[in-house]
Steps between C-alpha positions, in 0.01 A plus 500: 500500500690461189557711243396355146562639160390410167711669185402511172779495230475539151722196330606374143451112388815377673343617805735780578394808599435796237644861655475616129322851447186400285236705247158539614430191299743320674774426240858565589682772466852344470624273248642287749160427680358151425139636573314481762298196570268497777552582879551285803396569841702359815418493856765605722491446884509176793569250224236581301560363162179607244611611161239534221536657123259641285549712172260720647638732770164600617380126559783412647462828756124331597698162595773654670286707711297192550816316613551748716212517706550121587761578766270775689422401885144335484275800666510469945197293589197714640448504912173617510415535860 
């Protein structure tokens, strides 16, 4: 089987990713920070191309884990003798 995995990265409005330390509130704490945007989720594994974005890290957690339970092996049928 595969392996598939689904990363959520925080990222600024030109899409690049945000590695800036931030305050509770989420505000930079460098100058040089553009601010932090939203977050974008990609699917990694067997040419698996999903990517979604949300500017809620917790929603987009439910859809990744969602996403991720779509390439699970369909339960073994039963033999029942």
């Amino acid at each position: 089987m595969a392996r598939y995995t689904a990363t959520i990265k925080a990222v600024h409005a030109d899409g690049t990713e945000c590695t800036h330390k931030r305050t509770s509130t989420g505000k930079a704490t460098t100058p040089d920070c553009t601010g932090l945007d939203g977050y974008t989720a990609r699917c990694r594994g067997n040419g698996c191309t999903w990517t979604s974005s949300n500017t809620q890290k917790t929603a987009l957690e439910t859809l990744r884990n969602q996403h991720l339970r779509t390439h699970l092996n369909p339960p073994a049928p039963n033999r029942s003798a």
